[in-house]
Backbone as JSON Lines, residues from 0, in Angstrom:
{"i":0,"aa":"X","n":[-8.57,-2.19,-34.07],"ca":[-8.23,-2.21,-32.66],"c":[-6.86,-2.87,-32.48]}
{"i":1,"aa":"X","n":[-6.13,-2.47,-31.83],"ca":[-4.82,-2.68,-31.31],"c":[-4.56,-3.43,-30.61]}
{"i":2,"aa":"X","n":[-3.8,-4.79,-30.22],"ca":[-3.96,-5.25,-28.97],"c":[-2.12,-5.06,-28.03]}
{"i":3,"aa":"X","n":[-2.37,-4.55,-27.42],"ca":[-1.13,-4.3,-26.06],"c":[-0.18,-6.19,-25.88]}
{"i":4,"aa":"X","n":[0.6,-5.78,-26.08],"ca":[1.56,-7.26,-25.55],"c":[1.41,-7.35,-24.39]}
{"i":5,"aa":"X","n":[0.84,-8.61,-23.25],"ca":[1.05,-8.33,-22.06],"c":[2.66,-8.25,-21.41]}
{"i":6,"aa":"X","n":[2.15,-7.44,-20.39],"ca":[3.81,-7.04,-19.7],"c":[4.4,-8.34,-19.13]}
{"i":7,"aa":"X","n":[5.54,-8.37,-18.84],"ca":[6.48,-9.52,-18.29],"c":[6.61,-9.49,-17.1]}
{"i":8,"aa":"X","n":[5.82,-10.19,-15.96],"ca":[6.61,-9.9,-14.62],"c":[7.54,-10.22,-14.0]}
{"i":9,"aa":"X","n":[7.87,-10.23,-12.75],"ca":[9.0,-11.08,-12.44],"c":[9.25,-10.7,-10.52]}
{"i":10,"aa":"X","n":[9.13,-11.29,-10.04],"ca":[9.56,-11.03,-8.32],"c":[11.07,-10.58,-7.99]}
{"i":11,"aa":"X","n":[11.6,-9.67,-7.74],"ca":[12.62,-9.73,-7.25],"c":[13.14,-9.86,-5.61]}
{"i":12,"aa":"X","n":[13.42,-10.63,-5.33],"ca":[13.41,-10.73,-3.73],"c":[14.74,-10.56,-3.07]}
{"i":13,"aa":"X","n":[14.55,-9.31,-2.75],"ca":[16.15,-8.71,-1.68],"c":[16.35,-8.98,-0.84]}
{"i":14,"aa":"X","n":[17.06,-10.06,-0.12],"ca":[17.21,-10.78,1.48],"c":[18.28,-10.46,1.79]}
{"i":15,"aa":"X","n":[18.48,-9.93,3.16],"ca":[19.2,-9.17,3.96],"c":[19.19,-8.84,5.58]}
{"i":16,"aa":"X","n":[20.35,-8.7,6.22],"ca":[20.19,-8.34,7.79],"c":[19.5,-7.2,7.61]}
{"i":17,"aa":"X","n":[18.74,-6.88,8.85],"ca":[18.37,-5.55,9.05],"c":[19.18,-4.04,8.85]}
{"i":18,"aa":"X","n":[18.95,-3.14,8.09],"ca":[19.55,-1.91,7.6],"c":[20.9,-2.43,6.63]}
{"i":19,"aa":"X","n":[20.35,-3.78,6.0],"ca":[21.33,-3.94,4.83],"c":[21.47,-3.16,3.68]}
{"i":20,"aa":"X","n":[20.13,-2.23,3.89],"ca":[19.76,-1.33,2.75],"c":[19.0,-1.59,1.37]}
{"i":21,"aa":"X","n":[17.86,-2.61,2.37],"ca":[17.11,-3.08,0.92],"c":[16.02,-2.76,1.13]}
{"i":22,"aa":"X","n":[14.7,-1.55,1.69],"ca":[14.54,-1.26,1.14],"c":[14.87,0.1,0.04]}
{"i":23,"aa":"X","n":[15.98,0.51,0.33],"ca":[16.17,2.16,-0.18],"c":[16.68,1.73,-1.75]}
{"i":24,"aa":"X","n":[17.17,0.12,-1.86],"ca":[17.77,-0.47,-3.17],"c":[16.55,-0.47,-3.98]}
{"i":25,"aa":"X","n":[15.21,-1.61,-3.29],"ca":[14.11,-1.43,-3.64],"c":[13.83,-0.35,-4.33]}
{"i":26,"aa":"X","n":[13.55,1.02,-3.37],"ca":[12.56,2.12,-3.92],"c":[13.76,2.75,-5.26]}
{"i":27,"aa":"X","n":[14.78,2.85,-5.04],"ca":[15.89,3.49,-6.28],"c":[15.19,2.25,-7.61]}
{"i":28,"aa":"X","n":[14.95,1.13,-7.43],"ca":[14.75,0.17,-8.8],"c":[13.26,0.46,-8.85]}
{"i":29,"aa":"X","n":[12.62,0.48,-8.15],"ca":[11.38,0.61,-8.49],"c":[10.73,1.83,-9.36]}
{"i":30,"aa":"X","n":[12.01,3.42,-8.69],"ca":[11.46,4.23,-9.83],"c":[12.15,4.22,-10.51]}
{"i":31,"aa":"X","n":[13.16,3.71,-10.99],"ca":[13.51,3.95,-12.32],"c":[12.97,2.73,-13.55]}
{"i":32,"aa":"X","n":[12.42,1.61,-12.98],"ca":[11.25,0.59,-13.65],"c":[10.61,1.13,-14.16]}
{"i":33,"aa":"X","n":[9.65,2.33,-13.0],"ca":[8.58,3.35,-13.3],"c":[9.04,4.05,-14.5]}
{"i":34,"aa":"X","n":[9.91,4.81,-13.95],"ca":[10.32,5.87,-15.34],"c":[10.61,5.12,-16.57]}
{"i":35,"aa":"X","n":[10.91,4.26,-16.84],"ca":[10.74,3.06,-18.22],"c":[9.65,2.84,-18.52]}
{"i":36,"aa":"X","n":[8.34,3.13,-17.86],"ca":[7.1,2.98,-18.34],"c":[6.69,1.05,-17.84]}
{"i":37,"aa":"X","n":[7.58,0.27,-16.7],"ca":[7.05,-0.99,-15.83],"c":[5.92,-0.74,-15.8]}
{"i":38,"aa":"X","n":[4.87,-1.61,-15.14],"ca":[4.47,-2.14,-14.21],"c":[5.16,-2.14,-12.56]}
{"i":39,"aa":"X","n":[4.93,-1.55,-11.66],"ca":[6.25,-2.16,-10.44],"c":[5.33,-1.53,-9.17]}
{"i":40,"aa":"X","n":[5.58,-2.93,-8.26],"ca":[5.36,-2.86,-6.78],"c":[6.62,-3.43,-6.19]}
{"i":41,"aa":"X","n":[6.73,-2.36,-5.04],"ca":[7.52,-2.75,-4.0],"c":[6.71,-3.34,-2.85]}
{"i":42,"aa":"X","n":[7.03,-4.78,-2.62],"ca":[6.28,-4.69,-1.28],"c":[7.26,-4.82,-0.02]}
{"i":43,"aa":"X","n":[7.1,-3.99,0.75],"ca":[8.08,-3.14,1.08],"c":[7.36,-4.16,2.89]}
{"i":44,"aa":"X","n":[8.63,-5.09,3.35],"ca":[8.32,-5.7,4.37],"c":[7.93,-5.22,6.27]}
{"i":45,"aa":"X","n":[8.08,-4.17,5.99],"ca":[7.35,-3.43,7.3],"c":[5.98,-3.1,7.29]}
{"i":46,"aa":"X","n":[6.27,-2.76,6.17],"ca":[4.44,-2.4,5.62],"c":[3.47,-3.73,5.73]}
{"i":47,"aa":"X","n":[4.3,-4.82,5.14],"ca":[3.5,-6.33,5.38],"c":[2.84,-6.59,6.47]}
{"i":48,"aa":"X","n":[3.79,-6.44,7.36],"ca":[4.15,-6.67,8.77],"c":[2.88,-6.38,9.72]}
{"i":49,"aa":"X","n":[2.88,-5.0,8.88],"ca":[1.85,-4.04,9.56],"c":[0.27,-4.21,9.28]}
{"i":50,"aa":"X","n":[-0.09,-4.98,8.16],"ca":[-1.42,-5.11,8.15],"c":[-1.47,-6.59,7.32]}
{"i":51,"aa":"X","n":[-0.84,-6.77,5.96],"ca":[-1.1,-8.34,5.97],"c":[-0.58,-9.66,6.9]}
{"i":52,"aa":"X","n":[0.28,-9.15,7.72],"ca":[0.65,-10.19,8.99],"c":[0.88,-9.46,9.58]}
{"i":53,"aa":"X","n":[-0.38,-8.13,10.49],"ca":[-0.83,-7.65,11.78],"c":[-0.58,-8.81,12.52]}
{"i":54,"aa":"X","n":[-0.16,-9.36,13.82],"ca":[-0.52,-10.35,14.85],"c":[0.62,-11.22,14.61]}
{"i":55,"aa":"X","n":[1.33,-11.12,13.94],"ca":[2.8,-12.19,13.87],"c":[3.57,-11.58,14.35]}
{"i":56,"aa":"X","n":[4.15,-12.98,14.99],"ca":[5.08,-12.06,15.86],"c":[6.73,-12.75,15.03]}
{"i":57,"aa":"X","n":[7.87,-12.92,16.11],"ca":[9.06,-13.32,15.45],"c":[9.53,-14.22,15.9]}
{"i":58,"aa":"X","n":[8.8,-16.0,16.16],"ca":[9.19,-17.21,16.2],"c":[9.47,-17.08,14.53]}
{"i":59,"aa":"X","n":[10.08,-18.48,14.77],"ca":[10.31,-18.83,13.15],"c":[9.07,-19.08,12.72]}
{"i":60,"aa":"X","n":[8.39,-19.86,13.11],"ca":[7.1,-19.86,12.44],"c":[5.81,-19.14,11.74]}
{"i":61,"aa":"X","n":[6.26,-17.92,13.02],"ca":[5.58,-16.46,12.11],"c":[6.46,-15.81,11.27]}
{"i":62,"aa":"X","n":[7.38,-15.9,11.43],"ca":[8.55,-15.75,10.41],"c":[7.9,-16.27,9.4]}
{"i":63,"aa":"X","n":[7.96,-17.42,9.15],"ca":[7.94,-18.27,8.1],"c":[6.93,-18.16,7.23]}
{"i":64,"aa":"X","n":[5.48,-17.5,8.12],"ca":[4.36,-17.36,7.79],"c":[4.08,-15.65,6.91]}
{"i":65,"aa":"X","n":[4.58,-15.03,7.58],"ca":[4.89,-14.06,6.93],"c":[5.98,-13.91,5.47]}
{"i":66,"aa":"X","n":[6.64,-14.72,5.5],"ca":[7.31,-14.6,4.18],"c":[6.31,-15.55,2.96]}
{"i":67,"aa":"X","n":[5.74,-16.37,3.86],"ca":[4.88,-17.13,2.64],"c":[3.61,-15.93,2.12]}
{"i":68,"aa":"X","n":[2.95,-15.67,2.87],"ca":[2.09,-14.38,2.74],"c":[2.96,-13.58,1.71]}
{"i":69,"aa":"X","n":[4.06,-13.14,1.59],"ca":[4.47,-11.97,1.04],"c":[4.69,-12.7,-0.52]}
{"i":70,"aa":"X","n":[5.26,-13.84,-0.26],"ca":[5.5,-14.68,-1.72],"c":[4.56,-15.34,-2.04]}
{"i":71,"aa":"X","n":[3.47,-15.23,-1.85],"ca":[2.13,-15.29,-2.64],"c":[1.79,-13.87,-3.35]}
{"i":72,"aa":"X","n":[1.62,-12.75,-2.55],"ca":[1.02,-12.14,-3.63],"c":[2.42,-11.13,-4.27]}
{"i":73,"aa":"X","n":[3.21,-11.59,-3.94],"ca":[4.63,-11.39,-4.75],"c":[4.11,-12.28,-6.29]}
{"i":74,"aa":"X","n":[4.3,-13.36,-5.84],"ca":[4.29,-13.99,-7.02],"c":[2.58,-14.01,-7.92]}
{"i":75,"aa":"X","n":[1.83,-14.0,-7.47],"ca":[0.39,-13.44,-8.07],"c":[0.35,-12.29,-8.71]}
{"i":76,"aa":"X","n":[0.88,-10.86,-8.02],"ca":[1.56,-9.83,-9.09],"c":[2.01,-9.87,-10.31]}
{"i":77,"aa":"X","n":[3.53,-10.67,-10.54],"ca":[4.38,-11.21,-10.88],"c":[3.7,-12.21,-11.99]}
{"i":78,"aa":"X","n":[2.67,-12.84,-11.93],"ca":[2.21,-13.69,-12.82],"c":[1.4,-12.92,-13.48]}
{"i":79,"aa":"X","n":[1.18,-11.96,-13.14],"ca":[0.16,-10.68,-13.87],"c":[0.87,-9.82,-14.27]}
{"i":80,"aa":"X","n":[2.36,-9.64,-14.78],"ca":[2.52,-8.96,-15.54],"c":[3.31,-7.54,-14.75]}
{"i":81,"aa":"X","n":[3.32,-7.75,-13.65],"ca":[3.87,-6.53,-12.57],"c":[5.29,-7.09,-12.22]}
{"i":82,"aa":"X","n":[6.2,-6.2,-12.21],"ca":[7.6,-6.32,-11.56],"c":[7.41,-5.83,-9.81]}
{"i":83,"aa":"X","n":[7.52,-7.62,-9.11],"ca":[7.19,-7.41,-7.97],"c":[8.3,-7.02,-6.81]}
{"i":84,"aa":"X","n":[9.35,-5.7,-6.51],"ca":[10.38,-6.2,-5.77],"c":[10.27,-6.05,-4.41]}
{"i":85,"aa":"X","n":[10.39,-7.08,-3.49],"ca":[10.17,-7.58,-2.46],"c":[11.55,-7.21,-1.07]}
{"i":86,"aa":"X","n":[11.73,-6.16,-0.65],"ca":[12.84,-6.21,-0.07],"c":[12.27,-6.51,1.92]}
{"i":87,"aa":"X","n":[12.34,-8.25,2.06],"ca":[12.52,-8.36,3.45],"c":[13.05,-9.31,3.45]}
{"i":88,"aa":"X","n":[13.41,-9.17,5.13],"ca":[14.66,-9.71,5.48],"c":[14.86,-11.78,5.14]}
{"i":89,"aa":"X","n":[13.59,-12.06,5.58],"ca":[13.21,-13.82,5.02],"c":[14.86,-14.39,5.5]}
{"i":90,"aa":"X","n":[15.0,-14.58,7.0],"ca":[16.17,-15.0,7.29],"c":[16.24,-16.71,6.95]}
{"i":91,"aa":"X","n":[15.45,-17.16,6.74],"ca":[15.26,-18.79,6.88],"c":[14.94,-19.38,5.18]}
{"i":92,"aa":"X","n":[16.46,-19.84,4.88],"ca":[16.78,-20.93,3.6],"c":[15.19,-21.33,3.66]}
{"i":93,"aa":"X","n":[14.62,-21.84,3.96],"ca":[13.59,-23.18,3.95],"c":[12.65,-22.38,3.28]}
{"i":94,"aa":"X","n":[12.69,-20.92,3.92],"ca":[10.83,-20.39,3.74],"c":[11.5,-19.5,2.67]}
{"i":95,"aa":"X","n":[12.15,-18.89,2.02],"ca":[12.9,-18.57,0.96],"c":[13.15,-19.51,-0.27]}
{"i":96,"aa":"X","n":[13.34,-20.77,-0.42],"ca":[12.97,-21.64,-1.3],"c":[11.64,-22.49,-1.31]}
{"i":97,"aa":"X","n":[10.57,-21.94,-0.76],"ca":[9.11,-22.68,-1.15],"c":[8.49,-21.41,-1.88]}
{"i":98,"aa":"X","n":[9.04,-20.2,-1.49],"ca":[8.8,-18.85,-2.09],"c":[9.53,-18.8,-3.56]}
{"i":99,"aa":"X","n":[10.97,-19.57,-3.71],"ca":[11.2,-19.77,-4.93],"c":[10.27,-21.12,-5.66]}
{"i":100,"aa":"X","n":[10.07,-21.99,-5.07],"ca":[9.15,-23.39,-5.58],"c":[7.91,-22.18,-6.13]}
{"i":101,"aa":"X","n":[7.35,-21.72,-5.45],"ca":[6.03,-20.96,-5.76],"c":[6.02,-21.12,-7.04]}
{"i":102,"aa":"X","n":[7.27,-19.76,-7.01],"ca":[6.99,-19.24,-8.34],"c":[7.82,-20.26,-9.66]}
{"i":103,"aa":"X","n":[8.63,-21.28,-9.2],"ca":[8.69,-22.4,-10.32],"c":[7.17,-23.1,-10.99]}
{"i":104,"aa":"X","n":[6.29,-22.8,-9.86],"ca":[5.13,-24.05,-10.26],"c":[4.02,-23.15,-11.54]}
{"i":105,"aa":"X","n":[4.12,-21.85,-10.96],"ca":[3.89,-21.02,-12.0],"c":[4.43,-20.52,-12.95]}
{"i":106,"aa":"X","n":[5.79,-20.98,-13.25],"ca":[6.91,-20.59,-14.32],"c":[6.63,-19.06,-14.15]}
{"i":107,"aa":"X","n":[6.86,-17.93,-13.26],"ca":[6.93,-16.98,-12.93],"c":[8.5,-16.79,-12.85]}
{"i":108,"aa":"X","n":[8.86,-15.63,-13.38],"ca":[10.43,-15.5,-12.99],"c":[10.67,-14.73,-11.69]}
{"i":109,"aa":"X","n":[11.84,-15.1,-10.71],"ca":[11.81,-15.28,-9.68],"c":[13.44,-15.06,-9.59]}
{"i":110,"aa":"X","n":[14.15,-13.34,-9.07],"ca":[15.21,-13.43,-8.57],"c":[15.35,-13.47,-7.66]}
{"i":111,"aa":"X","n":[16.74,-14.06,-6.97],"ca":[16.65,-13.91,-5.44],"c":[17.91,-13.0,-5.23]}
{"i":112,"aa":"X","n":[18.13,-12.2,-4.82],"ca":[19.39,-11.11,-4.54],"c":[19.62,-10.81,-2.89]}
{"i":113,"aa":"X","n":[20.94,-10.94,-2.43],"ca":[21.26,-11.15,-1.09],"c":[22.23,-10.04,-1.05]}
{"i":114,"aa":"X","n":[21.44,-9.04,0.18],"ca":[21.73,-7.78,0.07],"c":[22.93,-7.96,0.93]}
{"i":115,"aa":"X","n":[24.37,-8.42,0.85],"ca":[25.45,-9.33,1.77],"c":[26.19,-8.06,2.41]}
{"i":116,"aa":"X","n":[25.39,-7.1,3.25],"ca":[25.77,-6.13,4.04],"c":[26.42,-7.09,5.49]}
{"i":117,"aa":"X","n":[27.68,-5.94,5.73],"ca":[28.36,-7.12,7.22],"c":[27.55,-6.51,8.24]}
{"i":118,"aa":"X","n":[27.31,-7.48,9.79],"ca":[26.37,-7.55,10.4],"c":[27.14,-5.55,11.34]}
{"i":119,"aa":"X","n":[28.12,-5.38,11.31],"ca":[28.82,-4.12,12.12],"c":[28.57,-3.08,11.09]}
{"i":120,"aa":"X","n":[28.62,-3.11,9.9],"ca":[27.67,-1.9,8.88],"c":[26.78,-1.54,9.11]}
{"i":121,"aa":"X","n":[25.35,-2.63,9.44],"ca":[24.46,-2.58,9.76],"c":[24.23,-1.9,10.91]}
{"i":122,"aa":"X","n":[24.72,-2.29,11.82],"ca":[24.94,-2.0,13.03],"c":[25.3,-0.47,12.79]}
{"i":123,"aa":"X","n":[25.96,0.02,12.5],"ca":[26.59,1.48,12.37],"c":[25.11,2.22,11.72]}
{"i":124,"aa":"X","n":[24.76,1.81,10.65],"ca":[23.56,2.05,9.57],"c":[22.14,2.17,10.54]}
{"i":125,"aa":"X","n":[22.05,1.31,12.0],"ca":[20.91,1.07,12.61],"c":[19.58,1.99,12.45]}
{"i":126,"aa":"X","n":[18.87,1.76,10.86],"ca":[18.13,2.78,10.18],"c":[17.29,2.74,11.71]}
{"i":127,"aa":"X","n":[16.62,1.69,12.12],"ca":[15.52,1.94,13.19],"c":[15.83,1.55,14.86]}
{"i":128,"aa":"X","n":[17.1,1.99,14.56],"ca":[17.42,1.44,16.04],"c":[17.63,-0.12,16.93]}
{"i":129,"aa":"X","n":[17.67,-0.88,15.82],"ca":[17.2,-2.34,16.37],"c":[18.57,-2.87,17.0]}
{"i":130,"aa":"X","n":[19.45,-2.39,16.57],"ca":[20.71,-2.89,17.3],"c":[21.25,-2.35,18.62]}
{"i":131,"aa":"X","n":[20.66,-0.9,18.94],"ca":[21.21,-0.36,19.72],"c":[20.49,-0.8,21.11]}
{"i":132,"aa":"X","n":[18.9,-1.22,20.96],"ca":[17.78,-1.47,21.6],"c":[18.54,-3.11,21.67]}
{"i":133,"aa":"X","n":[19.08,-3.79,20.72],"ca":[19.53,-4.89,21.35],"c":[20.55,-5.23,22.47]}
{"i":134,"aa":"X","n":[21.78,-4.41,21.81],"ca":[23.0,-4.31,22.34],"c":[22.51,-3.56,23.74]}
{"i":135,"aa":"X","n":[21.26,-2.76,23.88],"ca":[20.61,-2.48,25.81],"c":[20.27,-3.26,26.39]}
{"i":136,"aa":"X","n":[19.72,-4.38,25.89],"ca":[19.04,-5.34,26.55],"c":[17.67,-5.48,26.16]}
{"i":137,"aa":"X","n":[17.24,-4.51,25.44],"ca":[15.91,-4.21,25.36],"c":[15.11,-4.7,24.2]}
{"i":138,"aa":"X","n":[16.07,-5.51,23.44],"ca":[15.57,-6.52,22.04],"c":[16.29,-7.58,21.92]}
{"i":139,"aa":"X","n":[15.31,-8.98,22.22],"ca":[15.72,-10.22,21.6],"c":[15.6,-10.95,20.36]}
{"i":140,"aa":"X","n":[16.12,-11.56,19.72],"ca":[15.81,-12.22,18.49],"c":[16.4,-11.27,17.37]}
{"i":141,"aa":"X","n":[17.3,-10.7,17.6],"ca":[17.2,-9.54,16.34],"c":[18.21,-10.48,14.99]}
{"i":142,"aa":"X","n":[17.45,-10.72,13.93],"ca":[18.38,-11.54,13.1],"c":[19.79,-11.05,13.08]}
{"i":143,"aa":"X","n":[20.7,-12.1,12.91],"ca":[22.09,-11.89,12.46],"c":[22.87,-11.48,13.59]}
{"i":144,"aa":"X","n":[22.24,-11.66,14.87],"ca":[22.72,-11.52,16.11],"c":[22.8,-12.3,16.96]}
{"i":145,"aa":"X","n":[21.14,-12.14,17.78],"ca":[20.84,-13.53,18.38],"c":[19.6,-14.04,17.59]}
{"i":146,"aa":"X","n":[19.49,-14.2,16.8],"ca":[18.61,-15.24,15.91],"c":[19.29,-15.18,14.39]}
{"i":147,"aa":"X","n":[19.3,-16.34,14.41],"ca":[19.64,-16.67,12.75],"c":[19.39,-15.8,11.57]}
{"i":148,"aa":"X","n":[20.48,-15.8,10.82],"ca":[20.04,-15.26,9.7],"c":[21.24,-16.43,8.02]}
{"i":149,"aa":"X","n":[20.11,-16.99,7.03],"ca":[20.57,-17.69,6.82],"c":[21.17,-17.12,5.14]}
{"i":150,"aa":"X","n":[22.3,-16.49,5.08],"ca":[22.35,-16.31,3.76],"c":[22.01,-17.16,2.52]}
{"i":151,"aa":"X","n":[21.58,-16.67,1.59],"ca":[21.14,-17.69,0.25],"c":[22.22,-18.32,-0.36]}
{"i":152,"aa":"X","n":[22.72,-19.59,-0.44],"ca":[23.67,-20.24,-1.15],"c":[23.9,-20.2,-2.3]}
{"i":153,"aa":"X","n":[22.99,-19.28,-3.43],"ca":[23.28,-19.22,-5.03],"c":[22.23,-18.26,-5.48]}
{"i":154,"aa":"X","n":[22.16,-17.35,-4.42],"ca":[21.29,-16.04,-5.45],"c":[21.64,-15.84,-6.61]}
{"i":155,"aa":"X","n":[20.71,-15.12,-7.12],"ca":[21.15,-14.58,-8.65],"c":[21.96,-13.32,-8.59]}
{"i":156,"aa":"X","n":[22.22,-12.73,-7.3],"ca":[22.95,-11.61,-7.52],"c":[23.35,-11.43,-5.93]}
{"i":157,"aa":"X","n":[24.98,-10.49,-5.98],"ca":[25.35,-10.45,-4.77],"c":[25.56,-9.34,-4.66]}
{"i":158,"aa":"X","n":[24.95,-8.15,-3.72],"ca":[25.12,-7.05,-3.52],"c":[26.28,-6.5,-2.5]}
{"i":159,"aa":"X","n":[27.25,-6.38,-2.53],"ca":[28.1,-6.19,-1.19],"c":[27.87,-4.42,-0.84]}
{"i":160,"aa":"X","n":[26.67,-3.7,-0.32],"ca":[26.48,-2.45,-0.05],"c":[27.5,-1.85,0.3]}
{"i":161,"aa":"X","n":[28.34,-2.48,1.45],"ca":[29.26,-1.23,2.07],"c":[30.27,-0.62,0.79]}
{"i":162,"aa":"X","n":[30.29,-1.58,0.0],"ca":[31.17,-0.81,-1.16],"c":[30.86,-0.14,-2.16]}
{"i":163,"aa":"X","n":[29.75,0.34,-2.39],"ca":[28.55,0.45,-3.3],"c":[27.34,1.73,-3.12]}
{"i":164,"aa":"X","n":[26.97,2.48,-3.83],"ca":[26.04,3.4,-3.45],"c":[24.86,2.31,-3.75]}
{"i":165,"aa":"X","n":[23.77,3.25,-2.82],"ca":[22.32,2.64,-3.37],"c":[21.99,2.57,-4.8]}
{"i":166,"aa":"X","n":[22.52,3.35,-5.61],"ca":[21.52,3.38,-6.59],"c":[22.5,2.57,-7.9]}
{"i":167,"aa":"X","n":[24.01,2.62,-7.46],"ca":[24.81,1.8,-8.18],"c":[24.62,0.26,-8.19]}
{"i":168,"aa":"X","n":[23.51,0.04,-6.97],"ca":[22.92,-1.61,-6.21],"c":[21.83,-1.69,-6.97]}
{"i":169,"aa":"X","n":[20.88,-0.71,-7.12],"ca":[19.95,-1.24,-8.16],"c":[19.96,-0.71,-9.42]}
{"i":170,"aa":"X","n":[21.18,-0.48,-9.94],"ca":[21.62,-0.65,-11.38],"c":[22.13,-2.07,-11.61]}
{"i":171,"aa":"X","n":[22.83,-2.61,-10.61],"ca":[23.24,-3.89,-10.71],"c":[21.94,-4.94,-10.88]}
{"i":172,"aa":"X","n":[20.73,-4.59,-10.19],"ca":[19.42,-5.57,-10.43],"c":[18.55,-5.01,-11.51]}
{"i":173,"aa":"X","n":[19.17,-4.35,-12.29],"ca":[18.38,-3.68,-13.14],"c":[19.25,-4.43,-14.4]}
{"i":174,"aa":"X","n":[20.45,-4.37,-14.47],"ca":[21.35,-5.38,-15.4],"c":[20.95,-6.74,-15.5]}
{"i":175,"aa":"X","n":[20.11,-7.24,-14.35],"ca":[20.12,-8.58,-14.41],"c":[18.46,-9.06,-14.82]}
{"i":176,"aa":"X","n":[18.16,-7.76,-14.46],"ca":[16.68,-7.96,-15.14],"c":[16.38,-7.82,-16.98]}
{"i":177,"aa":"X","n":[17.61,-7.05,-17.22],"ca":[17.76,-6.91,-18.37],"c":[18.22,-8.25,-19.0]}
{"i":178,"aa":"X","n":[19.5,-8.72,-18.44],"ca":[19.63,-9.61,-19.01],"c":[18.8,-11.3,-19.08]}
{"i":179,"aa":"X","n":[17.88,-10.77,-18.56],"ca":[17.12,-11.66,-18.74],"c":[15.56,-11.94,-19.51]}
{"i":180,"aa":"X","n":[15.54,-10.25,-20.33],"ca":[14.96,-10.2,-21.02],"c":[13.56,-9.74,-19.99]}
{"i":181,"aa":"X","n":[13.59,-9.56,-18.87],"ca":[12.49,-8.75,-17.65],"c":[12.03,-7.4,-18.4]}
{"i":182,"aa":"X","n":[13.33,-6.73,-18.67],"ca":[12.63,-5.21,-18.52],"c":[13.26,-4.49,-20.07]}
């Protein structure tokens, strides 16, 4: 009988303004993980939104609550051997490093990549409309506008999209997963 090496996981967490283009970076890394024969979940932060934090709304505190939710079973994945990449927005330093503590306490590897799209790209990009519904009157709080959005001070990787195709962005997190012996 044979025994299988267990797989290596690792969280990758893409933080970004809205239509920074993380998740489309996400799904480009995720299948080509796949096609390498990974392990890989995207947990893809609308989807969260939508049924593991149904009823949160967008104080910081459900904010906050929702990114902890997501970096739990980010990092529970991730300790099992699954490449977890995580593309939401997690505007708040604070709840973004207890999500990195997490996964220190579990010696889980844990990138953080800051999808550093400018807030008028975005704006142009408005995949779901959130800027235009702001700029009407008709949406408050929209990060990187009128609510905070706190870039990461020393990610492991800096994506600048507007200069960059999608899939040239997650070749770049695919280099760094490599070089770290991830994938």
């Amino acid at each position: 009988m044979t025994t299988r090496a267990r797989a290596q996981g690792a969280t990758v967490w893409l933080t970004g303004l809205p239509s920074a283009g993380k998740t489309t970076i996400a799904r480009h890394l995720g299948e080509r993980l796949r096609a390498e024969g990974h392990r890989v979940e995207v947990l893809d932060g609308d989807e969260i939104r939508r049924f593991l934090s149904a009823g949160l709304g967008f104080s910081r505190e459900d904010r906050n609550t929702n990114v902890q939710r997501i970096g739990l079973v980010s990092e529970v994945l991730a300790r099992n051997g699954v490449l977890s990449v995580v593309p939401v927005i997690a505007p708040y330093a604070d709840s973004r490093e207890a999500v990195r503590g997490r996964h220190a306490a579990s010696s889980t590897p844990y990138i953080e990549v800051h999808v550093a799209t400018p807030v008028q790209v975005c704006s142009e990009r408005d995949v779901k409309g959130l800027y235009a519904r702001q700029a009407a009157g008709q949406l408050v709080g929209l990060t990187g506008v009128d609510d905070p959005y706190e870039p990461p001070t020393d990610p492991d990787l800096v994506l600048p999209t507007h200069d960059r195709t999608p899939r040239e962005s997650a070749d770049a997190v695919h280099a760094v997963l490599a070089e770290r012996g991830l994938v």
